[in-house]
C-alpha positions in Angstrom: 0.8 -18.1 -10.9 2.9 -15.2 -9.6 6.2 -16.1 -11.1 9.5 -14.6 -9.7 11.0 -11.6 -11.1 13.7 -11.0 -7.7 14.5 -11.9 -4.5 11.9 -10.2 -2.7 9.0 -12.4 -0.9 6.0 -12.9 -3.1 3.4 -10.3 -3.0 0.6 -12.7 -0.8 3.5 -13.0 2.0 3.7 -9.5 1.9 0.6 -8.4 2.1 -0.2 -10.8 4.7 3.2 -9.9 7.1 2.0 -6.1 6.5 -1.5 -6.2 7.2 -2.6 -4.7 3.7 -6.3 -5.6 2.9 -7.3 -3.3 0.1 -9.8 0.0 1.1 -12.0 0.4 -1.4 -12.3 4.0 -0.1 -8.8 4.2 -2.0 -9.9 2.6 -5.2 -7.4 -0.1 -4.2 -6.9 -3.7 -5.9 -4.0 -5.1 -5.9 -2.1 -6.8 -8.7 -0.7 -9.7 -7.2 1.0 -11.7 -10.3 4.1 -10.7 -10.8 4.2 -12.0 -14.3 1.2 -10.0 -15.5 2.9 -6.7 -13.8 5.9 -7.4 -15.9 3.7 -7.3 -19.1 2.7 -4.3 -18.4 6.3 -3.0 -17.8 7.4 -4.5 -20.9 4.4 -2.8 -22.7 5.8 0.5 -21.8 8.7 0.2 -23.8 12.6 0.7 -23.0 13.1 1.4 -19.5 17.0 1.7 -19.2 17.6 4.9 -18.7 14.1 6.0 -18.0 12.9 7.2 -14.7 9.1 6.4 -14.0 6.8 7.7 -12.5 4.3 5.2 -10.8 1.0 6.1 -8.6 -0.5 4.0 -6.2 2.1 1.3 -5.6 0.0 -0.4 -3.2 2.5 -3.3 -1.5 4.8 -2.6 -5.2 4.0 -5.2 -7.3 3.9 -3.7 -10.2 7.0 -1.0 -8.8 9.3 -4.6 -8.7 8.6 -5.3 -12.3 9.5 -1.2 -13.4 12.7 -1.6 -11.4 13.5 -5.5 -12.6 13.2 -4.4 -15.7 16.0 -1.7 -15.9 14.3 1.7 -14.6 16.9 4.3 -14.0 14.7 5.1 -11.3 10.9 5.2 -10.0 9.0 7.6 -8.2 6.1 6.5 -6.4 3.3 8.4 -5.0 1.0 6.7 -2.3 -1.0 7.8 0.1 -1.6 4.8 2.5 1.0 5.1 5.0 -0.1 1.4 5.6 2.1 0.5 2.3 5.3 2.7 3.1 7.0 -0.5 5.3 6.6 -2.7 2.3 7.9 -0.4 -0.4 10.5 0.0 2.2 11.7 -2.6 1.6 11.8 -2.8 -2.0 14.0 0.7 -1.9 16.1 -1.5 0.6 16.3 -4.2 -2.0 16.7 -1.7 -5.2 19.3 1.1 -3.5 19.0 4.6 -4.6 16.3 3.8 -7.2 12.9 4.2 -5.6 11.6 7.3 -4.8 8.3 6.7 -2.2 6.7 10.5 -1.9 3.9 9.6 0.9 0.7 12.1 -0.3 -2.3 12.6 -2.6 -1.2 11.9 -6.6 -3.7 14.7 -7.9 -2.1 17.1 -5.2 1.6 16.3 -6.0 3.6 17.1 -8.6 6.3 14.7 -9.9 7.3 16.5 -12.8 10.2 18.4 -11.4 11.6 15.3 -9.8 12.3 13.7 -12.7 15.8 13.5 -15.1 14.6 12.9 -19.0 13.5 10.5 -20.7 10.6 9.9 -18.1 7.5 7.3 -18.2 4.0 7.2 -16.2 4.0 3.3 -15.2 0.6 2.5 -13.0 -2.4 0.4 -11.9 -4.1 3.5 -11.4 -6.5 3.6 -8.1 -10.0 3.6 -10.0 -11.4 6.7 -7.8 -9.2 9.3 -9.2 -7.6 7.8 -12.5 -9.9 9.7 -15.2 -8.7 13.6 -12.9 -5.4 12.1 -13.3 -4.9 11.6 -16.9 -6.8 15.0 -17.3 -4.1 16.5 -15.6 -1.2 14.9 -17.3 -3.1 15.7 -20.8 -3.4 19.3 -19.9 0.0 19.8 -18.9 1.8 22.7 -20.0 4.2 23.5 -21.6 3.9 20.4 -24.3 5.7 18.5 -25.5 5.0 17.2 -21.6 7.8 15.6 -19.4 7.1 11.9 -20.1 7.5 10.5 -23.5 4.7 7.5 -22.8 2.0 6.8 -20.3 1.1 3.2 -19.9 -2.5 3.1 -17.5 -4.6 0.5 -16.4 -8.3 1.5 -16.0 -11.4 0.1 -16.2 -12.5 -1.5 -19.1 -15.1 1.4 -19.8 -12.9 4.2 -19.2 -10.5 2.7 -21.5 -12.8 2.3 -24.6 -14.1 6.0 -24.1 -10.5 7.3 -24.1 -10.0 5.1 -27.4 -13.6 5.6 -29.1 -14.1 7.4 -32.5 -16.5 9.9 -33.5 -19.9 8.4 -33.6 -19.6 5.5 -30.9 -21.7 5.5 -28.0 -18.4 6.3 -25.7 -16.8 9.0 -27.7 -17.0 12.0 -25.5 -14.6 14.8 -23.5 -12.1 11.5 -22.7 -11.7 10.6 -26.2 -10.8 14.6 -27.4 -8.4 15.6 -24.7 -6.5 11.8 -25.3 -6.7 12.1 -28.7 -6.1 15.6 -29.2 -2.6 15.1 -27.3 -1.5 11.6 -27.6 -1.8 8.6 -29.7 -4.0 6.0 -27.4 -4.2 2.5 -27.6 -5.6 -0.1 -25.4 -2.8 -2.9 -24.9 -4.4 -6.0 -23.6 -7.6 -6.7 -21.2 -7.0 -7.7 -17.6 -9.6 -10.2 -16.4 -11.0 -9.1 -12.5 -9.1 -12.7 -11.1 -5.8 -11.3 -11.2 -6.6 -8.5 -8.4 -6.9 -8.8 -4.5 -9.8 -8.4 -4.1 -11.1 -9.1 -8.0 -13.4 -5.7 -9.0 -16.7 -6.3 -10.6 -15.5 -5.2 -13.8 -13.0 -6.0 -16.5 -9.4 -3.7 -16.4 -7.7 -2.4 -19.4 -4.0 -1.3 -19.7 -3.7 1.6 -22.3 -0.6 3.0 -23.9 -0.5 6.8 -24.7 2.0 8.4 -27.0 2.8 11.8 -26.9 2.0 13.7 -30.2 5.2 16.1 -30.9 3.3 18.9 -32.4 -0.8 18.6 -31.6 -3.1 20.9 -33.6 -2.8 24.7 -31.7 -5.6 25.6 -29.5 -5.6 26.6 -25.7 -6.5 23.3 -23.5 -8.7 25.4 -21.4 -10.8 26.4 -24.1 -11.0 22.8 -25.5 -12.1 21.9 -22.1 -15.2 24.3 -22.0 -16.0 23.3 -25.7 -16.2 20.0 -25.1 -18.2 20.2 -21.5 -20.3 22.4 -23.2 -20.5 20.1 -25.9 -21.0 16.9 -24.4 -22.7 18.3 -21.6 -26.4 17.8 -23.6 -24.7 15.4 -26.0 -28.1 14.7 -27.7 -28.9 18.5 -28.7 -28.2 20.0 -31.7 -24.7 21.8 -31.1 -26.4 25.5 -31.8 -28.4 24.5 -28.5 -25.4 22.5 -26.5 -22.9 25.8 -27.3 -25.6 28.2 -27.0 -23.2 29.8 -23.5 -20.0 29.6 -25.8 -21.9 31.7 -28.5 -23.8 29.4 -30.5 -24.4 29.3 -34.0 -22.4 32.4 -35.1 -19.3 30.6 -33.1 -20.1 27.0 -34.8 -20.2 28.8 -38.2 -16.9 30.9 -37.5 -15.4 27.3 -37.1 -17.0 25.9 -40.1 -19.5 23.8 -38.4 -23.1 23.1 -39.1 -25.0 24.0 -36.3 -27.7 21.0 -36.5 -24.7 18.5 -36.4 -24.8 16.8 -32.5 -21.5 16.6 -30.5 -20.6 13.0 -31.2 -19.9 13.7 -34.5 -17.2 16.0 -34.5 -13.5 14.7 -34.7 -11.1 16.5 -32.8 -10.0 18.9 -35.6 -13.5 20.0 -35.4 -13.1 20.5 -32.0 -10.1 22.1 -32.1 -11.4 24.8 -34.9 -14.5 25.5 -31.9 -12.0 26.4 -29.2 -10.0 28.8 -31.6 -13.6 30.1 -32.9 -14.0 31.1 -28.9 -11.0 33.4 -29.2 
């Protein structure tokens, strides 16, 4: 079940040595099967010569398969202290090439410790993983610091951040991913293969980096598109009424009767350069 990827004691022994039941306060479930996290560290691509960035190692799992499979380096950021002894211990194992910052991922900034090429690598803690891809989406300056993110997240959030114009889940998620990156989802996760198993099915999606996205400021895209999605089943000239309604919609070429979900991100884009 949990196949052996180093010398390290399996994941159950450590979690049971170290005390580690899963808070759910913390969004935690833990990926115990060590053949599954190396999927997803194959599914990020090349790691030789890569650091990664990883957030919420839990007991590292998924932080032995990133450094088994050839990271220059990983930086971790966790905030349950309870975990710190067991990635210890993997640092121990792997010298100089884990990273453990003990604090808060949306309050922490890894960019400026990493060397280039760079990946974001994680099982990310449900609770905070939509504000955290936000945040790497909206980085500036762009082209960002990492050259892929692979994420796991729930099924849901994963199939609005992939949806098209016109599906049921095609909302702010889908325009900031797609607006910046090339999403895809990689493979489903079933809820057996966490401790404890989630009510719900998990996702691991791949984002590439686009090299040159269309121009527009993120923080008006962001106000376009909470605007926009904000009354989602309103005519737009109602929705955008704050942003300037339909004089702004028809500055950008857009009928003002069309409804949010059916506007591409080009269309979006055009509304957050009509604001300026």
């Amino acid at each position: 079940m949990s196949g052996q990827i180093d010398d390290l004691p399996p994941l159950r022994d450590v979690i049971a040595r170290h005390e580690l039941m899963a808070k759910k306060a913390l969004g935690q479930n833990f990926l115990l099967d060590l053949n599954l996290t190396s999927r997803i560290a194959r599914q990020a691509g090349p790691l030789d010569g890569h650091d990664v960035v990883e957030v919420g190692p839990g007991p590292g799992g998924l932080t032995r398969a990133i450094l088994a499979a050839g990271a220059r380096r990983v930086i971790a950021i966790e905030r349950d202290r309870r975990c710190l002894p067991a990635l210890a211990e993997i640092a121990a194992r792997y010298p100089g090439r884990l990273e453990v910052i003990e604090g808060d991922a949306l309050a922490t900034d890894a960019a400026h410790r990493i060397e280039r090429p760079a990946r974001i690598i994680a099982n990310l803690p449900y609770n905070v993983a939509t504000p955290l891809l936000a945040g790497w989406l909206l980085a500036e300056p762009w082209p960002a610091w990492f050259c892929s993110m692979t994420l796991m997240f729930q099924k849901e959030v994963a199939q609005r951040i992939c949806a098209q114009p016109g599906s049921k889940d095609y909302g702010r998620l889908s325009i900031l991913s797609q607006w910046r990156c090339e999403p895809h989802i990689a493979f489903d996760v079933g809820p057996k293969a966490f401790t404890p198993p989630p009510k719900v099915t998990s996702s691991v999606v791949v984002l590439e980096p686009r090299q040159a996205p269309l121009a527009c400021r993120s923080g008006d895209l962001e106000r376009v598109t909470q605007a926009a999605f904000g009354q989602r089943r309103k005519m737009l000239r109602q929705s955008l009424k704050p942003l300037g309604g339909a004089p702004l919609l028809e500055k950008a070429g857009i009928d003002p009767e069309r409804r949010a979900e059916t506007l591409d991100v080009a269309e979006f884009v055009a509304l957050a350069n009509a604001i300026r």
